[in-house]
N, C-alpha and C positions, 0 to 999 in steps of 0.2 A: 478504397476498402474501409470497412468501420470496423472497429473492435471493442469489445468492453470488457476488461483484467483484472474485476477487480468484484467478484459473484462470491454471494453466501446460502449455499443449500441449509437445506434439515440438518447437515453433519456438521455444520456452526452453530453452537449451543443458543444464540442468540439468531438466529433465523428459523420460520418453520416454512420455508418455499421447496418444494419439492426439488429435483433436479431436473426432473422432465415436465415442471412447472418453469425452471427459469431455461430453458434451452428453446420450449415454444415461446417466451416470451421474449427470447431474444431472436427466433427469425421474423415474430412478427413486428418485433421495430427495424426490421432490415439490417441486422449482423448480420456481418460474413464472417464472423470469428470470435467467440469467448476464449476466455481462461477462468475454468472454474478454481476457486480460492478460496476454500473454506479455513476455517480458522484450527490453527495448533499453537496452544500454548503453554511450553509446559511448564510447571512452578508456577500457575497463573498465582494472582494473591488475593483472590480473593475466593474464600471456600463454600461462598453460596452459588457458584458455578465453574463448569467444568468445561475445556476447550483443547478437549483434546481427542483426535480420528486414529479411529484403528486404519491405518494407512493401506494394507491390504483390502479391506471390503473397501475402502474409499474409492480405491483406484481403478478396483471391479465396477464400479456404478457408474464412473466416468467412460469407462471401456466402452459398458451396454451403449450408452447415451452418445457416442462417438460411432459406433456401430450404426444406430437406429438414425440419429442425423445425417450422418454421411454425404449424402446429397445435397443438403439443405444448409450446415452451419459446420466449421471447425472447429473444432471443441479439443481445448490443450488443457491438458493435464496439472495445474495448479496450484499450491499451498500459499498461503499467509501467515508463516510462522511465527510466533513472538520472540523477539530476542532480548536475552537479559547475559550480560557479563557470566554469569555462574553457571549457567549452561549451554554453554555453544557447543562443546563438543557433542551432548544430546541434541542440539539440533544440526549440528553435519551426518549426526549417523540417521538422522529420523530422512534425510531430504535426500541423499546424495546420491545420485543416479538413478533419480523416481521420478522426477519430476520436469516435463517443460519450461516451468514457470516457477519462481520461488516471490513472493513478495517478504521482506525484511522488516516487520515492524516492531514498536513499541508502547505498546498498550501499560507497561510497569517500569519504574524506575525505581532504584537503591530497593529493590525488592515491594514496594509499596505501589496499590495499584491507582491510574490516572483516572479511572472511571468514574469508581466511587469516592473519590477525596481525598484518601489516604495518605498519596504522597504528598499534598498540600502540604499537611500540617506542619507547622512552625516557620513556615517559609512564607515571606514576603512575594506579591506575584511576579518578576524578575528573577529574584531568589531560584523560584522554583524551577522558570523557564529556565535560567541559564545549567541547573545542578540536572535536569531533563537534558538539555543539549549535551553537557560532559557525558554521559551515559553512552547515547547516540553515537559520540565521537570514540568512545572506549572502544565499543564494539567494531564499529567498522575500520580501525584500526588493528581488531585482533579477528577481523572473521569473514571471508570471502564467498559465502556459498551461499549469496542470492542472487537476483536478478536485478533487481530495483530496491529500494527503499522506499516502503510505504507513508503515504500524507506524513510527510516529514515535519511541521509544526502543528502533530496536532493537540499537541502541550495545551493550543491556544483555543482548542472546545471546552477545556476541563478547570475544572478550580473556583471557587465561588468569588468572581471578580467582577467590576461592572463594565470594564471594556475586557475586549481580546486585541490587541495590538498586534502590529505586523513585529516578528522577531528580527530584523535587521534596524529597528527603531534604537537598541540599545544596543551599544558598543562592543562590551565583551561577547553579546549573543550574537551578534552580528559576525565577531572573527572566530566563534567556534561555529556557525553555519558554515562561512568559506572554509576553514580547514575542514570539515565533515566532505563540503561537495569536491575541495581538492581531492580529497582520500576517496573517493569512489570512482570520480575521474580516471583520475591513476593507477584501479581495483579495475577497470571496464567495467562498469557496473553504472545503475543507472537510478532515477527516478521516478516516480508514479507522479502522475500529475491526478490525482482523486477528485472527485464533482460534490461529492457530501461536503465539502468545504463551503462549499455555499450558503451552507445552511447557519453559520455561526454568523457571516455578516453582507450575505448576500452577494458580495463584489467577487471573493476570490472562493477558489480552487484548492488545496491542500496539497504541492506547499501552496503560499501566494504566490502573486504575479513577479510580484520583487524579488524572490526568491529562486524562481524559474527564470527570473532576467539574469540577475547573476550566475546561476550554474549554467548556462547560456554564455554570458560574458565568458568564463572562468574555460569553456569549451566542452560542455557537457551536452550531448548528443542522441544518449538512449534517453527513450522517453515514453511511458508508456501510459494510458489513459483510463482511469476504470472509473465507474460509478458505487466502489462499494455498495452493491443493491445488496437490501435483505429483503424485498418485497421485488413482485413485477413492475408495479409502476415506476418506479427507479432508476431500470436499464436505460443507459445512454442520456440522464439527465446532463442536461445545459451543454452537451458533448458540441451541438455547433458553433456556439460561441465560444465554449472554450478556445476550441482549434483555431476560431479566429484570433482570437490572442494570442493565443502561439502561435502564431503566423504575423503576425506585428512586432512581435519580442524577436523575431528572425528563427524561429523552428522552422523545416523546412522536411521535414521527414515523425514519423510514428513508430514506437516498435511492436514486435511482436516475437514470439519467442517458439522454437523448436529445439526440444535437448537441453535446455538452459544459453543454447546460441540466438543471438538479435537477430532482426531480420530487421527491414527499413522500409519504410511506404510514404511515400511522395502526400503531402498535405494539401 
């Protein structure tokens, strides 16, 4: 079976793909199953855009769209929350028995956002990465109501730097990624393995491969694959070679998600 968990409609402030533009465009690259995952973010930081779904009409357009494929495609019900320390409790009450799918990410750290540069500032590029990992490790220490954790270093798109290095290269980043992946291990919870990673240095996936080999080592199990599309051409980028690497690194299963419960699929 194929899946891709990791879709941004019209109701992501930064996509303008229909919903029933990215559901045809995922039966006809031969899914047998989405999770739509539009973006919620609340406190985003940056005030020249807004990421945030009236959660009712959201979940009415997924309905229709789950109704009308039925035959054709699985279509599970989604979010991509933003998570920041200062309001998790608003995001357990925005998700909590709504949703199939939760992706856990972090688009903003110490309240400053990763996009536009902001958290850069005054931070050496290590600096930054490792005060971005503490964040990471805060929250999934205080906060259980996702499914995955989204392209976990994607610290390494952002910052006006001339390489992106793998974050296991430095020491201290290196034992706050293992205590992070300990802590979700131990949470049942899991990771995304994201394909727009490719796009920063062409080799890897978001996390990397070294990344994915240690929460692997470490005994980490869920594991769920999306292409972050915000356009059609997108859906199921580099998804075969991925899986071949995860199947080298010793994966031997996919997830997928009903209720916010895994489900497992043979690779």
């Amino acid at each position: 079976m194929l899946f891709d968990y990791h879709l941004h409609s019209h109701f992501s402030a930064d996509s303008e793909m229909t919903m029933g533009q990215l559901c045809q465009a995922a039966v006809d690259k031969g899914l047998d199953e989405i999770a739509i995952t539009d973006h919620h973010d609340i406190d985003y930081q940056d005030n020249t855009i807004e990421f945030l779904i009236d959660r009712n009409q959201y979940l009415q357009e997924i309905t229709k769209f789950q109704e009308k494929y039925r035959d054709k495609l699985k279509i599970k019900k989604g979010i991509e929350i933003g998570l920041q320390p200062h309001i998790l409790k608003e995001c357990q009450q925005y998700t909590d028995n709504y949703f199939d799918f939760v992706i856990g990410s972090f688009h903003t750290a110490e309240k400053k956002d990763l996009y536009n540069g902001d958290f850069f500032e005054g931070y050496s590029q290590w600096e930054a990465y490792i005060q971005y990992l503490k964040t990471v490790f805060e929250v999934v220490n205080n906060y259980n109501n996702y499914s995955v954790i989204g392209h976990l270093d994607i610290i390494r798109r952002y910052g006006d730097f001339g390489t992106q290095p793998d974050l296991l290269e430095n020491n201290e980043a290196a034992e706050l990624i293992r205590e992070i992946l300990n802590t979700i291990i131990a949470n049942d919870r899991g990771l995304e393995v994201n394909t727009s990673g490719y796009r920063i240095d062409g080799e890897n996936p978001l996390p990397s491969f070294e990344i994915l080999e240690l929460y692997f080592n470490l005994g980490g199990r869920i594991l769920t694959i999306g292409s972050d599309s915000h356009s059609t051409d997108t859906l199921t980028n580099k998804f075969k070679y991925t899986i071949s690497r995860l199947k080298q690194i010793g994966f031997t299963e996919l997830t997928s998600f009903s209720d916010m419960k895994p489900e497992f699929h043979r690779i």
